[in-house]
C-alpha positions as CSV (number, residue, x, y, z in Angstrom):
1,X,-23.4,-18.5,-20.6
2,X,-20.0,-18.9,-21.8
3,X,-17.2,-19.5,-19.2
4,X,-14.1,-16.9,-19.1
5,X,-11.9,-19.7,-20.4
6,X,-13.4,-20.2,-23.2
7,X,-14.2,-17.1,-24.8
8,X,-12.5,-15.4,-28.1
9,X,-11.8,-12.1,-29.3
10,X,-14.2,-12.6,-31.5
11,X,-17.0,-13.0,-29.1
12,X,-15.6,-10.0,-27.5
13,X,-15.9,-7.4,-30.2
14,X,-19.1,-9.3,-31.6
15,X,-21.1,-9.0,-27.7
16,X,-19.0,-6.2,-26.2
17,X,-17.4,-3.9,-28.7
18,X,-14.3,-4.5,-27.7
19,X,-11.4,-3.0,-30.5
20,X,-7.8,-2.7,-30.3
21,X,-6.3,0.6,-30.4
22,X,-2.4,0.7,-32.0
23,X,-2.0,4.3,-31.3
24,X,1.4,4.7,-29.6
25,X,-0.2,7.4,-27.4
26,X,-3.0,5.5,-25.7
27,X,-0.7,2.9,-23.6
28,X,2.0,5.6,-22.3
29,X,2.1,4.3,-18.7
30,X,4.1,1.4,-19.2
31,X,6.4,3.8,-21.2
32,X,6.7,6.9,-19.4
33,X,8.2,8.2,-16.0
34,X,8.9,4.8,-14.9
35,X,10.4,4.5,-11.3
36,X,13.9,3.1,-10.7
37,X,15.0,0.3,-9.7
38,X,17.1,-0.1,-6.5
39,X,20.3,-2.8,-6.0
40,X,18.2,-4.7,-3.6
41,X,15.8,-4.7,-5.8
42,X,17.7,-6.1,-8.7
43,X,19.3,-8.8,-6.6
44,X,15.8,-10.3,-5.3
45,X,14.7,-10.3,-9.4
46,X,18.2,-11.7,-10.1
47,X,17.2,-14.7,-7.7
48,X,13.4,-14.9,-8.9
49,X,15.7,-15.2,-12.6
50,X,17.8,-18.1,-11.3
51,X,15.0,-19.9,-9.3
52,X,13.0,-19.9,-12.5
53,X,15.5,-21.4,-14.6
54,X,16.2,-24.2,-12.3
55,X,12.4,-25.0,-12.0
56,X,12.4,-25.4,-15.6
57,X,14.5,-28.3,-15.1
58,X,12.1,-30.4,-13.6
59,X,9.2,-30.3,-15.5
60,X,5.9,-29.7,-15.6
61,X,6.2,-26.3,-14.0
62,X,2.4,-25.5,-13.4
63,X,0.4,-22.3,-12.9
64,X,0.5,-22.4,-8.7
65,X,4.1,-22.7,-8.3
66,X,4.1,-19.7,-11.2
67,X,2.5,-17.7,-8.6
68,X,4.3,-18.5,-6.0
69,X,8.1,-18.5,-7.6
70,X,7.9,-15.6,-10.3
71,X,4.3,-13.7,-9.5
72,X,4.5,-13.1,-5.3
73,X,7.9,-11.5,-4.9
74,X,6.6,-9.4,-7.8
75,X,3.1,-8.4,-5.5
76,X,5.7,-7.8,-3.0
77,X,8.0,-5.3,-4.3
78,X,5.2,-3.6,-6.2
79,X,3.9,-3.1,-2.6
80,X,0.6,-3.8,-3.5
81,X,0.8,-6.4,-0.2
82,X,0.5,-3.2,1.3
83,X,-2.2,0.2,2.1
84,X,-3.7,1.6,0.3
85,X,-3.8,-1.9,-2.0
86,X,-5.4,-5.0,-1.1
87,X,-5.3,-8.5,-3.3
88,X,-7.6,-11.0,-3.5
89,X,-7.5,-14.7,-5.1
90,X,-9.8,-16.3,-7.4
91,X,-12.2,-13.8,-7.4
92,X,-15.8,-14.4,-9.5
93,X,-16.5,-11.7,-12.4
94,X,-19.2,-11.9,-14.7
95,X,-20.2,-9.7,-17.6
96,X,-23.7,-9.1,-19.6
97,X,-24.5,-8.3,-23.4
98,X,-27.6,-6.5,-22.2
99,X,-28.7,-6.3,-25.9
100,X,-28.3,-10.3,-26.4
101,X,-28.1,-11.6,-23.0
102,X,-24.9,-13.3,-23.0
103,X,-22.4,-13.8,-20.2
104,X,-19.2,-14.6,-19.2
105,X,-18.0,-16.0,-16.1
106,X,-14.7,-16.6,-15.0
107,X,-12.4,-17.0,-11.7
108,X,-9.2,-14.0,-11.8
109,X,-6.5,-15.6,-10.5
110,X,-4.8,-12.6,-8.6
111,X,-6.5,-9.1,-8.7
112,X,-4.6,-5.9,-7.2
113,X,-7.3,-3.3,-5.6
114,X,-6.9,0.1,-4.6
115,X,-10.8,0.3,-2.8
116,X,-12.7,-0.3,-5.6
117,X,-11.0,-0.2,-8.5
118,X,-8.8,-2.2,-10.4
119,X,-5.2,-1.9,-10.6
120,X,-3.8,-4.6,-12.2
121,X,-5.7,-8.0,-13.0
122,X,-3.4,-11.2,-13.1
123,X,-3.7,-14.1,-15.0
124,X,-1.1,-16.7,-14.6
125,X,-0.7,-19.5,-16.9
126,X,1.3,-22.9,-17.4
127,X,4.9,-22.2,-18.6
128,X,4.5,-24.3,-21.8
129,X,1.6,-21.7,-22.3
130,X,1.7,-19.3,-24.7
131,X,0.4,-15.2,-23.5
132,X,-2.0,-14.8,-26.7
133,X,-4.0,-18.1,-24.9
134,X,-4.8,-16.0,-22.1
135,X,-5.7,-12.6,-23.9
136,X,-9.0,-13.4,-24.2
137,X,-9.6,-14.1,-20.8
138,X,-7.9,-11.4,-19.2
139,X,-9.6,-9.3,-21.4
140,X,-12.9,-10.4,-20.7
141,X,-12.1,-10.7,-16.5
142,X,-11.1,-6.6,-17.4
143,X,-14.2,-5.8,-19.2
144,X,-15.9,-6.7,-15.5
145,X,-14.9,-3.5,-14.2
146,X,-17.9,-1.3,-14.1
147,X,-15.6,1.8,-13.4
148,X,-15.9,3.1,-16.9
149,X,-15.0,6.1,-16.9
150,X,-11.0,5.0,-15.1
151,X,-8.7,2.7,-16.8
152,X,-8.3,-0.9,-15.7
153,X,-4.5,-2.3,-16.2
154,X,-3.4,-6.1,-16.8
155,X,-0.9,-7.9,-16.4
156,X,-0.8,-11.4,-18.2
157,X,2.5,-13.9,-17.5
158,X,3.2,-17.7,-17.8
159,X,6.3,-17.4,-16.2
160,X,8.8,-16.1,-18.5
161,X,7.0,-13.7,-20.4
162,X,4.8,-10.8,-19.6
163,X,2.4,-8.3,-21.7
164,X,0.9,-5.3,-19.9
165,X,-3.0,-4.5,-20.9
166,X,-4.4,-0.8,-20.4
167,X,-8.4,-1.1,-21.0
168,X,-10.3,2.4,-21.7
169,X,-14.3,1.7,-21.2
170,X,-15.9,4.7,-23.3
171,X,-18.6,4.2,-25.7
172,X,-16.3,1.7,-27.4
173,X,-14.3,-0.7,-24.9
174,X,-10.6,0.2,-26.1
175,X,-7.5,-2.0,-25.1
176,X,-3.8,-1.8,-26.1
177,X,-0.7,-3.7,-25.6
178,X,2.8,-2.8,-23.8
179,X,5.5,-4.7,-25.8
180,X,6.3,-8.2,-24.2
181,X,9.0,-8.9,-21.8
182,X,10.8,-12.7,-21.5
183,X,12.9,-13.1,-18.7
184,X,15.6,-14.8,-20.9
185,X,16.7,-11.9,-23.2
186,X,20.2,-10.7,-22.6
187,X,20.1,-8.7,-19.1
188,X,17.0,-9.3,-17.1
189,X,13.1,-8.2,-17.8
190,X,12.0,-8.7,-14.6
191,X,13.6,-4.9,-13.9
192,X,11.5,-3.4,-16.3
193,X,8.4,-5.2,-15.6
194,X,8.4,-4.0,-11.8
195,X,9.2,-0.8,-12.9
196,X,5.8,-0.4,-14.7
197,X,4.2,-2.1,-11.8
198,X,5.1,0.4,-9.4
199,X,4.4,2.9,-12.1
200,X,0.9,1.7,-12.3
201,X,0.6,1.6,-8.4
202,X,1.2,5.4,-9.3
203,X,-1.4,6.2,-10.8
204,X,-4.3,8.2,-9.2
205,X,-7.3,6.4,-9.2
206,X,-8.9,8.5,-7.2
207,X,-10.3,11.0,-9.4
């Protein structure tokens, strides 16, 4: 058994078949038709913004007040606080290599449902973390989705950065990347980065 934490890419495309894809076409929703974003809207980000940077003055900014300063007002605006999506915290997954036996178990940290299927999988991390620590791990919490023939979405932040994950399960688990957004470049991210979370509250999983 290897825990969620501790697993590498490599053990995902060795066990699971996991492969990245860097076809521009595959990971569209974070790209395409992408909702506005509303003054009031843009004010609450602006202060998410400032309370972030004055958090980062008193050190060490960890994972649970992450969550509650950057991640929750993001939840919140998203509406997925709200019908037809439910969220639930530190949920057990757990996958199999049925040809070798092996397994991974992990905790999510926040995971977004619409009934049964995943929307967008969180995995916060400490701000002095960098996002390519937690790939992995979201990756392998993702691959626990057994709907395989929808597409699972993640969402993996430490703060001040963010990278969107689209996972396709076909024969061959696929997964890309959206570009990453860090709330310090010039203007502010955190517009862009609820704009493709309400985009993939869009999308009909229902199908």
């Amino acid at each position: 058994m290897v825990q969620a934490i501790n697993v590498a890419l490599y053990d995902l495309e060795t066990h699971f078949k996991i492969e990245l894809v860097e076809n521009d076409q595959f990971f569209r929703e974070w790209q395409d038709d992408l909702p506005e974003i509303n003054d009031a809207e843009k004010q609450r980000l602006d202060r998410v913004k400032a309370s972030y940077r004055n958090l980062l003055e008193y050190p060490p900014l960890l994972e649970n007040t992450v969550k509650m300063v950057v991640l929750s007002p993001f939840l919140d605006l998203a509406d997925f606080y709200l019908a037809p999506f439910h969220v639930t915290s530190e949920k057990s997954v757990e996958i199999v290599d049925e040809d070798e036996g092996t397994i991974v178990r992990g905790q999510l940290d926040v995971l977004a449902l619409f009934q049964e299927f995943w929307v967008v999988v969180i995995e916060s991390k400490q701000a002095a973390f960098s996002l390519e620590v937690g790939i992995p791990q979201l990756l392998a919490y993702m691959l626990a989705n057994l709907s395989a023939d929808r597409p699972t979405y993640g969402l993996l932040m430490n703060g001040a950065d963010f990278l969107f994950v689209k996972l396709v399960k076909r024969e061959t688990a696929q997964y890309a990347f959206s570009r990453k957004f860090y709330l310090f470049n010039p203007g502010n991210d955190l517009y862009s980065v609820l704009s493709i979370l309400k985009r993939l509250g869009q999308v009909d999983f229902r199908f």
